[in-house]
C-alpha positions, 0 to 999 in steps of 0.5 A, a space after each residue: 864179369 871175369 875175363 878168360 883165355 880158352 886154348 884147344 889143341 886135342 886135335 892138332 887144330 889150335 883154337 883160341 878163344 877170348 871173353 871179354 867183362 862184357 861177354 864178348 867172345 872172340 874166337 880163331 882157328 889154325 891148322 897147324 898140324 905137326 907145327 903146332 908147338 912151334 907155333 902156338 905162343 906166336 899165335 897167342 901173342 899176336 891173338 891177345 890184343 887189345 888185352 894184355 896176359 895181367 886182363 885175364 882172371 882165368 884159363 880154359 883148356 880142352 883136357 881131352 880125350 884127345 891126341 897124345 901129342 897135341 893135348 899135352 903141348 896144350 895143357 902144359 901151355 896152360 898150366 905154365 901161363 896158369 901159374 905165372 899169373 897166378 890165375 885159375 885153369 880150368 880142365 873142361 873135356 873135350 866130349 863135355 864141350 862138344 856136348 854143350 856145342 850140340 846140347 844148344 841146337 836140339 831140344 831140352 833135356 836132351 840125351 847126348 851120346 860122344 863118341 871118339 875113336 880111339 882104336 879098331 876095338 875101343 872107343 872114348 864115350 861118354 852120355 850128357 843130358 842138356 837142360 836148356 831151361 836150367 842152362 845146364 849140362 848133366 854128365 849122365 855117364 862119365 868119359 871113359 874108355 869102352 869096348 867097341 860093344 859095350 859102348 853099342 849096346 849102351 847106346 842102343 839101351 838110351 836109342 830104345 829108352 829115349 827114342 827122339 830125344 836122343 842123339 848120338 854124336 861122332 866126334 869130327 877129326 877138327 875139334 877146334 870149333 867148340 874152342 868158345 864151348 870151353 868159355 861157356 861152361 867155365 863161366 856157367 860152373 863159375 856162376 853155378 859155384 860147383 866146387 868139384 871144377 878143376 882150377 888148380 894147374 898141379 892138379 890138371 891131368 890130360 886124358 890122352 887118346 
């Protein structure tokens, strides 16, 4: 069993997240705030332990939608540590981990709408079904940016069509809860071996708020 490092920053609120060859997860959170750049590499440092940087086969960061800011001092800390150990990292979005957070608690084959302010007039959407019996979470329609009413209406279309089986989700301004999310889907796409998943650190984009 591989052994990973999760970082999520896209709120200001730094999470990290550890697991173990054994499955053993560990996970804390900060506050940080504007003194997130300043801080984060101490709190890495000091988190690590009993693992050294060499014990890590790969790294999750939360890609976004996010704060400018805060998700670009996450991503480039992840690329960096990427590409000095010569390990994988792994964008996963920050509506897909809050998806698979929820997806857990509700019902099978369960549609999942996220939404994320983004300005008066636009939000960050996106619409995920997850499968708890196939342990899999099915991007329905892909994260992007979308006009206030366009966003509603489409909402409104899956309330009518699935009625009880859908649920609609707000993102929380601190995000750093589903930090473990990232690990999780990371090592599920591993298990599941789906190519398409993000691990090169040259390839990595963020998607900023």
């Amino acid at each position: 069993m591989k052994q990973g490092l999760a970082l999520h920053t896209t709120s200001g609120e730094l999470g990290i997240a550890i697991v173990d060859n054994q499955l053993n997860y560990r996970f804390q959170s900060w506050d940080l705030g504007r003194n997130l750049a300043n801080n984060l590499h101490e709190k890495l440092r000091d988190f690590l332990p009993p693992l050294s940087w060499q014990d890590l086969d790969f790294i999750s960061i939360a890609k976004g939608p996010g704060s400018f800011t805060s998700t670009r001092i996450g991503i480039v800390t992840a690329k960096t540590l990427a590409q000095q150990l010569n390990i994988p990292v792994y964008g996963i979005s920050t509506l897909e981990s809050l998806a698979w957070f929820y997806g857990k608690k509700g019902l099978n084959n369960q549609f999942l709408a996220l939404e994320m302010k983004a300005n008066i007039e636009e939000v960050f959407g996106a619409i995920y079904q997850f499968q708890s019996t196939e342990k899999q979470l099915l991007n329905i329609i892909p994260d992007q940016l979308f006009q206030q009413e366009n966003w509603q209406n489409l909402v409104t279309q899956y309330q009518n069509k699935f009625n009880n089986n859908f649920k609609l989700i707000n993102a929380p301004d601190k995000l750093a809860f589903t930090t473990e999310t990232l690990l999780e889907i990371t090592l599920l796409k591993l298990q599941n071996n789906q190519g398409n998943i993000n691990n090169n650190w040259q390839n990595l984009m963020p998607f900023y708020n």
